[in-house]
C-alpha positions in Angstrom: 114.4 -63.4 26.6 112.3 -60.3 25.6 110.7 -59.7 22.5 110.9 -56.8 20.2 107.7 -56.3 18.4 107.8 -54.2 15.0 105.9 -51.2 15.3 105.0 -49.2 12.4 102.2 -47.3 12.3 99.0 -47.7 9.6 98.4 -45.1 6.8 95.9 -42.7 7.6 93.9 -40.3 5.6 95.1 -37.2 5.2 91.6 -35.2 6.2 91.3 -33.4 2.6 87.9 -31.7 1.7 87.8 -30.3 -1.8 87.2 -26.5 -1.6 86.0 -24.3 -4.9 88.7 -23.2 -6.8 91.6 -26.1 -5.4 94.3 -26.7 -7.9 96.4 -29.8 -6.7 100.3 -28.4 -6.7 101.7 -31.7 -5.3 99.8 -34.9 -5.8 100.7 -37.6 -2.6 104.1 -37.7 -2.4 105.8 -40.5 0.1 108.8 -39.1 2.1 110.1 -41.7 4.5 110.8 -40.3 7.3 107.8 -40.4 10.2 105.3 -37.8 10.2 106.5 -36.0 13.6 109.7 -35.8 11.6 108.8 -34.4 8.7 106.5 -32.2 10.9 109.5 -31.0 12.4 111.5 -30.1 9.9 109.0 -27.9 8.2 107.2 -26.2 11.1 109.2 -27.0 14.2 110.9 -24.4 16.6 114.2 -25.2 14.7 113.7 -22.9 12.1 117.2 -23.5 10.2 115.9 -26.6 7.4 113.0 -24.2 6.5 115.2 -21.2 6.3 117.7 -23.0 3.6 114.0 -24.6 1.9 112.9 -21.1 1.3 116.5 -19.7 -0.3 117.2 -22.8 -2.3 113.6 -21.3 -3.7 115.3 -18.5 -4.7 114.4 -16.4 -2.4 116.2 -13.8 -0.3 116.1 -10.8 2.6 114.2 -13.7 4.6 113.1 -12.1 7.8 113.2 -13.9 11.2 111.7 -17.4 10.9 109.8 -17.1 14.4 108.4 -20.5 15.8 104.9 -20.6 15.8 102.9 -18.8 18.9 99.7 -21.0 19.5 98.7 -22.3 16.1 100.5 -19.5 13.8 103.6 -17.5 12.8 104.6 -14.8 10.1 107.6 -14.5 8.3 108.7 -12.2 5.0 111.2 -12.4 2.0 111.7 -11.0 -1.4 110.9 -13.5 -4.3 112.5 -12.8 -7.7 109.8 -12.8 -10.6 110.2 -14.3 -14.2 107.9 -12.4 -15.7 108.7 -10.2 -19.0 106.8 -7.4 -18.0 106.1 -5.8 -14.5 108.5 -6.0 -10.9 111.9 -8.2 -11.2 111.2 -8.9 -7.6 108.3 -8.6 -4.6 108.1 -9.0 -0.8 105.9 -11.8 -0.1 104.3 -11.6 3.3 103.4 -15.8 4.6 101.2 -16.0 7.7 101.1 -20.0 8.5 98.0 -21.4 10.3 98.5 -25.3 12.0 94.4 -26.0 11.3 95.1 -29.5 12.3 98.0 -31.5 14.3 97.1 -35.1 15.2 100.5 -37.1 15.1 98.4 -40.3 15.3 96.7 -39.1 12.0 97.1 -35.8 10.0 98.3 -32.7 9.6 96.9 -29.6 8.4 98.8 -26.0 7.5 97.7 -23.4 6.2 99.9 -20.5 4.5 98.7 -17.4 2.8 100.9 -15.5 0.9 100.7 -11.6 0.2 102.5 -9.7 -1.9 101.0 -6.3 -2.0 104.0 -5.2 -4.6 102.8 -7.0 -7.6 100.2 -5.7 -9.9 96.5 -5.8 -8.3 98.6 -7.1 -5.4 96.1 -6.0 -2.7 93.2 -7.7 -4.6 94.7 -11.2 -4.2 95.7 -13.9 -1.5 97.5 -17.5 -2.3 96.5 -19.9 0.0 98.4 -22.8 0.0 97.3 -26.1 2.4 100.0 -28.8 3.4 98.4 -32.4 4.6 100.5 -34.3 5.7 99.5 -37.7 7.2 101.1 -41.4 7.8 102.1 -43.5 4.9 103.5 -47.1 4.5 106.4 -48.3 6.7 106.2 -44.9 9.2 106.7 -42.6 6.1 105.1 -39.7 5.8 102.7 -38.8 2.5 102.7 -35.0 1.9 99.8 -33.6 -0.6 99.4 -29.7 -1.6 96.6 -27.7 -2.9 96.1 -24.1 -3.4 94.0 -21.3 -4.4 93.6 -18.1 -4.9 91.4 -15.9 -2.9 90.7 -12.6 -5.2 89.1 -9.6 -3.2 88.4 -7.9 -6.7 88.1 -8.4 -10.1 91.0 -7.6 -12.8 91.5 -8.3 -16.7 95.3 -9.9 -15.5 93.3 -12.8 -13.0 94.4 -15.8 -15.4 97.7 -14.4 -15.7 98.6 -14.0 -12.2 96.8 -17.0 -11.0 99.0 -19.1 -13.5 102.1 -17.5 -12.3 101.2 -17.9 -9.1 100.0 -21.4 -9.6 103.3 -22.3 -11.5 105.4 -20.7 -8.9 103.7 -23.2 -5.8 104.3 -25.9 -7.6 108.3 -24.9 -8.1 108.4 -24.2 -4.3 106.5 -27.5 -3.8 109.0 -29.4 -6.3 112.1 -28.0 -4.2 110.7 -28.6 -1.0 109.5 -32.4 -1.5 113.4 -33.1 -2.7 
């Protein structure tokens, strides 16, 4: 008679370090579903669960969703704006950057978002960081932080930063569900 052991794999730590300016967009959310899975879906060569994420946020003209060559991939679309004043829309350039990619642990990605469009547009970059790492019962606990990397000063900083800020954590918000 052979015996079927339960394997589920421990929670890990996701390998966050605080940086500067880090404003949490997503405290630990649990998805259960394993962490290769989840992994998958997001930044795996099939490209078509990302592609429906990204225009259920709205978004549209999406270029080719490449799959990742060595450690990174860019991809573009236009992203309608809210705002009163300025552009009713912008292309947002993403570069995304695997930093880390342990299955047995954690998970690390990087995206930067450009969009030279907006007002200031050139002086700013949003960098957002995805951890993903094991949770209870081979889930998968997903955390988000971002910043805002400013190569110049301007008057309009703390209102594009909490646009920006408020628009990653809608993203996020879609995304997680």
């Amino acid at each position: 008679q052979m015996c079927i052991r339960d394997s589920t794999h421990p929670p890990t730590d996701n390998g966050y370090k605080k940086e500067k300016d880090d404003v949490v967009v997503e405290p630990s959310t649990n998805i259960s579903a394993p962490l290769g899975t989840v992994f998958s879906v997001l930044f795996g060569d099939d490209t078509a669960y990302l592609k429906r994420i990204i225009e259920k946020q709205k978004n549209f003209d999406l270029s080719e969703l490449p799959k990742f060559v060595g450690t990174s991939r860019d991809y573009s679309y236009m992203n309608p704006l809210g705002a009163a004043i300025g552009p009713k829309q912008t292309k947002c350039y993403i570069t995304e950057t695997i930093e880390e990619k342990d299955f047995n642990s954690h998970i690390i990605v990087r995206q930067v978002s450009k969009c030279p469009d907006v007002p200031f547009g050139n002086n700013f970059a949003v960098h957002t960081k995805i951890y993903l790492s094991w949770g209870t019962n081979n889930s998968t606990n997903m955390f988000v932080v971002t910043n805002i990397s400013w190569s110049s000063k301007t008057l309009l900083k703390g209102t594009i930063e909490k646009g920006s800020i408020d628009g990653q954590k809608d993203s996020t918000k879609i995304m997680v569900e």
